[in-house]
C-alpha positions as CSV (number, residue, x, y, z in Angstrom):
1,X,-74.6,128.9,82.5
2,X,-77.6,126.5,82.8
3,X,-76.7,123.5,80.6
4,X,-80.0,121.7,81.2
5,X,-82.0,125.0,80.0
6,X,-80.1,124.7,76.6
7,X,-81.9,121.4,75.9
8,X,-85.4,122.3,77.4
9,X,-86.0,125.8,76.6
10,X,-87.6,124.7,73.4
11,X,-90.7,122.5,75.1
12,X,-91.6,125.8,77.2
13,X,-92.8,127.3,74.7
14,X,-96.4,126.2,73.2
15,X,-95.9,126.5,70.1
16,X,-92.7,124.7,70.2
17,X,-93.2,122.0,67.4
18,X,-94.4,124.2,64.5
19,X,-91.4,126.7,65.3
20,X,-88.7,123.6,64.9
21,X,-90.7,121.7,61.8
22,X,-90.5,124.9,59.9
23,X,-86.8,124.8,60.2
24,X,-86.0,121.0,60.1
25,X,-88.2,121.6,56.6
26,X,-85.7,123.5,55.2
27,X,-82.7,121.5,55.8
28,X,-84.4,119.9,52.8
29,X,-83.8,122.9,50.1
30,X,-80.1,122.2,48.7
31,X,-77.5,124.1,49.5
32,X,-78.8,127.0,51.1
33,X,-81.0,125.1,53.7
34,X,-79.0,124.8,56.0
35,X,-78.0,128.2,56.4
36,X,-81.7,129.1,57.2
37,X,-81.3,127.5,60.0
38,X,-78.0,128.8,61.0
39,X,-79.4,131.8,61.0
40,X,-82.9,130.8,63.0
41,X,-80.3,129.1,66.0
42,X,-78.8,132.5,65.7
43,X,-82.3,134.6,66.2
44,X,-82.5,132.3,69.4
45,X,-78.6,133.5,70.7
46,X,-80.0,137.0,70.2
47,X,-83.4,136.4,72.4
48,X,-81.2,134.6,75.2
49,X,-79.1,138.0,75.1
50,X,-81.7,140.1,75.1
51,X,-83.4,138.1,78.0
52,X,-86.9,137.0,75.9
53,X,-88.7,134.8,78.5
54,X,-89.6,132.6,75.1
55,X,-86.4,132.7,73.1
56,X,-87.9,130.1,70.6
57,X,-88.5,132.3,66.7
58,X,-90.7,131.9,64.3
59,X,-88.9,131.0,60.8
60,X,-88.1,134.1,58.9
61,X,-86.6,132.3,55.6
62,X,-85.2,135.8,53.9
63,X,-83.4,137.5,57.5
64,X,-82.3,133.9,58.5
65,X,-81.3,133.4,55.6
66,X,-78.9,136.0,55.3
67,X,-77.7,135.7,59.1
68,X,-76.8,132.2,58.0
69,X,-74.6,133.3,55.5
70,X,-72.9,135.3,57.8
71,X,-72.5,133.0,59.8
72,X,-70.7,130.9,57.4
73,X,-68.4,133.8,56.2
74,X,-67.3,134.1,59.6
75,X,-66.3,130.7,59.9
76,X,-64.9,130.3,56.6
77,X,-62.5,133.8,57.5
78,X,-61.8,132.5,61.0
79,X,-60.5,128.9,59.4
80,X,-58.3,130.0,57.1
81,X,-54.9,130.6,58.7
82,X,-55.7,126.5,59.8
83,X,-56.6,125.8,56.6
84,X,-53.3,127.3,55.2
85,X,-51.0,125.4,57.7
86,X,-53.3,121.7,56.1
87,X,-52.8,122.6,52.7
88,X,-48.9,123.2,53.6
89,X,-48.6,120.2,55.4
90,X,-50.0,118.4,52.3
91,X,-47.7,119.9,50.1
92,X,-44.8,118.7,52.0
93,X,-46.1,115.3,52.3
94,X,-46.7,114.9,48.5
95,X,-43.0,116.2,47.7
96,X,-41.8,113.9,50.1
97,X,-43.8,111.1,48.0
98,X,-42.9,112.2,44.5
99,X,-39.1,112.8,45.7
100,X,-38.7,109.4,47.6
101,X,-37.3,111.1,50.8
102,X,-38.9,109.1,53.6
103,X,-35.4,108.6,55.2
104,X,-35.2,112.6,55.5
105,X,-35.9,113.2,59.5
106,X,-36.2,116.8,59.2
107,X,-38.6,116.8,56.5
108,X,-41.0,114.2,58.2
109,X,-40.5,115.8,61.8
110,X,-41.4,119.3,59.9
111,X,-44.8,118.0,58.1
112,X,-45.7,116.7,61.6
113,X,-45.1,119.6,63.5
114,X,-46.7,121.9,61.3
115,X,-49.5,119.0,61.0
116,X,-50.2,119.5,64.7
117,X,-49.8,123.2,64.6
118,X,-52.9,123.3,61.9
119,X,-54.4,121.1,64.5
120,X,-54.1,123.3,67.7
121,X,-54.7,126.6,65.1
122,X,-58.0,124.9,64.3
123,X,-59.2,124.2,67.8
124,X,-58.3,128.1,68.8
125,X,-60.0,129.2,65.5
126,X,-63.4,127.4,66.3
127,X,-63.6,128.7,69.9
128,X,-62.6,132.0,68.0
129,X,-65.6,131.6,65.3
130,X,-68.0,131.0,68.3
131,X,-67.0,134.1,70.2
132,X,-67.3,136.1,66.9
133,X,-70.5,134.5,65.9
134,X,-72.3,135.7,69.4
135,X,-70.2,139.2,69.3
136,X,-72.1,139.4,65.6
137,X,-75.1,138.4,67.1
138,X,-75.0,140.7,70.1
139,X,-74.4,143.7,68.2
140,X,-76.2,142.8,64.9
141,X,-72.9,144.1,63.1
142,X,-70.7,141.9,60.7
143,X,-68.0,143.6,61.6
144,X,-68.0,143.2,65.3
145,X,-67.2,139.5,64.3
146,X,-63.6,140.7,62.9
147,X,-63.1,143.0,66.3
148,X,-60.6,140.8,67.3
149,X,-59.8,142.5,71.1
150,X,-63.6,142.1,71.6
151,X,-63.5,138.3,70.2
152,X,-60.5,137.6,72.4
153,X,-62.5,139.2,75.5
154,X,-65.1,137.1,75.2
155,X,-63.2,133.9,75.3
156,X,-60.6,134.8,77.8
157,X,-63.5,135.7,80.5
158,X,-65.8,132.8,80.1
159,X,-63.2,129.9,78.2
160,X,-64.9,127.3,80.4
161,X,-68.5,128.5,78.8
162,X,-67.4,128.3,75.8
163,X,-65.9,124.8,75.8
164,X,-69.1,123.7,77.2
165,X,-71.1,125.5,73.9
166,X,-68.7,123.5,72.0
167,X,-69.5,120.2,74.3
168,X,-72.9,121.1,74.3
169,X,-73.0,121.3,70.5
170,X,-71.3,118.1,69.4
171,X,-73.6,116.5,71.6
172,X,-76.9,118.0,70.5
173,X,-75.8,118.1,66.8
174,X,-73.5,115.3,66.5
175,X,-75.0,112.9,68.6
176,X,-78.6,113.8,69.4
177,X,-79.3,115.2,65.5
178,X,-78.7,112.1,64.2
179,X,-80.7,109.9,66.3
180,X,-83.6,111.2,64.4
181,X,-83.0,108.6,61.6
182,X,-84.4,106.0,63.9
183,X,-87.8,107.9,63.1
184,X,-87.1,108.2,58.9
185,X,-86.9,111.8,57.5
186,X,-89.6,113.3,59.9
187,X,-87.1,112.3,62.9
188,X,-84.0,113.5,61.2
189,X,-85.3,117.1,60.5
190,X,-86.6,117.4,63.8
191,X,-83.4,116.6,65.8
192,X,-81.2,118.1,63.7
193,X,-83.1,121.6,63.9
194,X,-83.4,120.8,68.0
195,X,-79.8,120.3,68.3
196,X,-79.1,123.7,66.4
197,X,-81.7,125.7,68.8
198,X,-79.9,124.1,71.3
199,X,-76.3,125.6,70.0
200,X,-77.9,129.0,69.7
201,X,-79.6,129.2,73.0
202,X,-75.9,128.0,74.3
203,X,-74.1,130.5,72.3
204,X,-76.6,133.3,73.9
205,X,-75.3,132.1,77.5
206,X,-71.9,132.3,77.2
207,X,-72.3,135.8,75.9
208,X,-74.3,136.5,78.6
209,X,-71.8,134.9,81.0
210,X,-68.6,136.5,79.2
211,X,-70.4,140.2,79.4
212,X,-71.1,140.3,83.9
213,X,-67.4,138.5,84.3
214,X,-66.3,141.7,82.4
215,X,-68.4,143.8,84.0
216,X,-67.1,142.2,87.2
217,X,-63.3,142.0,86.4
């Protein structure tokens, strides 16, 4: 994988700026803007996968749109086993509250372990999201998101390319999306949209990358 690439594919391309203001606009609309854009940084995974020489997409509000819904519904499926485990943990902790039994070992060792449990499910299940999301994006089929033996695949033949789509997206999201408040609202949108081309140009390598070390093992 070519890390540096996932941050300066985007200036390659000439018409780079009006292709990233268009999205960074619509992280303005409530509620739904930000799935447009989940679905552009998904229309870039596909071009890196299908080897475009200018992976960069014009908006397309209605398709993106919808591919960022997806997008969401796989995440929101792939969290939920984690999200069960949280919401058990919780329970616990409030009866132990309500019921006064802090000096009961086994109770508090219980809520803990299955505390960290929901942890390590949720770091397995966001790796797992991400393979789905480029399996979906690869095959242009919902379903192939859900193929768990295709999901699990992925991961197991490239797990270091994927941690680095996850490192890679923190930092491009997390970190660099935000610096674009220094620069007021024009700033923001700007970085935030850059950091999610940058996720979906990484999420289009580790496909890549996963596919020829199957094709090799």
């Amino acid at each position: 994988m070519n890390f540096g690439l996932s941050f300066s594919f985007i200036f390659k391309d000439e018409a780079w700026f009006k292709k990233l203001i268009l999205p960074g606009l619509c992280l303005l609309i409530p509620f739904i803007g930000w799935m447009v854009v989940l679905g552009w940084a998904l229309r870039i995974g596909q071009n890196v996968i299908s080897g475009e020489e200018h992976p960069l997409p014009d908006l397309q509000f209605g398709d993106d749109l919808l591919k960022g819904f997806f997008i969401f519904l796989i995440g929101f499926v792939y969290s939920i086993p984690a999200n069960i485990l949280t919401t058990l943990s919780g329970w616990i902790g409030r009866w132990q509250f309500f019921n006064m039994e802090y000096g009961n070992l086994i109770s508090v060792i219980f809520a803990g372990g299955i505390g960290l449990l929901a942890f390590l499910l949720g770091l397995l299940t966001s790796f797992l999201a991400l393979a789905a999301i480029a399996n979906y994006a690869a095959k242009g089929d919902l379903g192939a998101a859900f193929r768990l033996n295709e999901v699990f695949d992925l991961l197991k033949a490239n797990f270091g390319g994927w941690l680095v789509v996850a490192l890679g997206t923190v930092l491009a999201v997390g970190i660099i999306g935000p610096l674009g408040t220094l620069a007021c609202i024009i700033g923001v949108i700007l970085t935030l949209a850059y950091g999610m081309a940058v996720m979906g140009h990484l999420i289009g390598q580790a496909y890549q990358a996963s596919q020829e070390k199957q094709v090799v093992s």
